[in-house]
C-alpha positions as CSV (number, residue, x, y, z in Angstrom):
1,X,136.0,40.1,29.6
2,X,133.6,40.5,33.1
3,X,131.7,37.6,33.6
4,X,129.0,36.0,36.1
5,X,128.6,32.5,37.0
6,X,125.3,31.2,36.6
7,X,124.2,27.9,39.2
8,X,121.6,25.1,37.9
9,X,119.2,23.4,40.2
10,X,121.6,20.6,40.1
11,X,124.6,23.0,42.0
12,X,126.6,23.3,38.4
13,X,128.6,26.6,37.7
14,X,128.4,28.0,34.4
15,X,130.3,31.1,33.5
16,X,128.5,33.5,31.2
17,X,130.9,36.3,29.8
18,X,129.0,40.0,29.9
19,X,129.1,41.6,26.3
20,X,127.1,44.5,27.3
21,X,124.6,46.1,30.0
22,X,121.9,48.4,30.0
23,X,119.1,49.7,32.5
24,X,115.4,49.7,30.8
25,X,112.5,51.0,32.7
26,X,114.4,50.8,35.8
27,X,115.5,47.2,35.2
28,X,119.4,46.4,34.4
29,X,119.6,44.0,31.8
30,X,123.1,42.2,30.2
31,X,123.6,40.7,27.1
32,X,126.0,37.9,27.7
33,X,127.8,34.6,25.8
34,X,128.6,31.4,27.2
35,X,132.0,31.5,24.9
36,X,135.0,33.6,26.1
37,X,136.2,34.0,22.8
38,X,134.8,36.6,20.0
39,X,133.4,33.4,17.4
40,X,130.7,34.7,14.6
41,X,128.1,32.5,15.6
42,X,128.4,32.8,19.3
43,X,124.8,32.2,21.1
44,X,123.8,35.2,23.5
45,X,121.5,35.7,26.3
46,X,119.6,38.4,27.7
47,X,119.6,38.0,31.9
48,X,117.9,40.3,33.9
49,X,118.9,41.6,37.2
50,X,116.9,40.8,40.1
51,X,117.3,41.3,44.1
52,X,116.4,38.5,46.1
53,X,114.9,38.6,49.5
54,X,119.0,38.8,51.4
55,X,119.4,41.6,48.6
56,X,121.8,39.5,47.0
57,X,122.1,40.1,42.9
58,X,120.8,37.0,40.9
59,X,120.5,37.3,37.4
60,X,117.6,35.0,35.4
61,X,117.3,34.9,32.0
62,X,114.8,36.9,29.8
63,X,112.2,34.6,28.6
64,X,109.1,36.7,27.4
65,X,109.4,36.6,23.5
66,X,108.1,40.6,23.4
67,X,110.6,41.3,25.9
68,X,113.4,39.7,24.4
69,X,112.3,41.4,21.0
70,X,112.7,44.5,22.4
71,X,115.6,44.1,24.5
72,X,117.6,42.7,21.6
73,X,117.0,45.8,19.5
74,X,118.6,48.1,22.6
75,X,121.0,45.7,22.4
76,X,122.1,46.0,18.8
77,X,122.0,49.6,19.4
78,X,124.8,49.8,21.9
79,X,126.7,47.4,19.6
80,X,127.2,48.7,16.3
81,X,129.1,45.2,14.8
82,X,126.4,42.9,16.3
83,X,123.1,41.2,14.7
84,X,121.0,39.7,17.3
85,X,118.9,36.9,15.8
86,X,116.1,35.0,17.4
C-alpha cells in the first residue's frame, strides 16, 4: 500500500496509507487511513493536494463539511466495498 507521511507543527511523522485518489475540478484529492491494515472500522481522511511556493507537493486535510460531503460520495463511488461515514 502507497503512503505519504504527514509532519505536525511539533516536527512528528505520521504515515497515512493512500486508499484511493481522484482529481475534482482540477484539484487531486486522496482518501487515505492512518492504519496499514484493511480493519472494518478503519478512520479515513480526505487530503487535498496543494503546491507550495518551492512547488513542492503538500497535502492538508479537507476540512469544509460541504466539501467533504461531496468528496466522500466520489469516494464511495470509486470504491464499490466502502461506506464513508461522517
Amino acid at each position: 500500500m502507497q503512503s505519504i507521511n504527514f509532519i505536525t507543527d511539533e516536527g512528528e511523522e505520521i504515515p497515512f496509507y493512500i486508499i484511493e485518489q481522484t482529481t475534482l475540478a482540477g484539484k487531486d484529492f486522496l482518501l487515505v487511513t492512518d492504519s496499514d491494515t484493511q480493519e472494518d472500522e478503519a478512520q479515513v481522511y480526505i487530503m487535498q493536494e496543494i503546491s507550495d511556493q518551492d512547488d513542492q507537493t503538500i497535502y492538508e486535510f479537507v476540512e469544509d463539511e460541504a466539501q467533504l460531503e461531496a468528496l466522500s460520495k466520489v469516494f464511495e463511488e470509486l470504491l464499490d466495498d466502502v461506506n464513508i461515514q461522517m
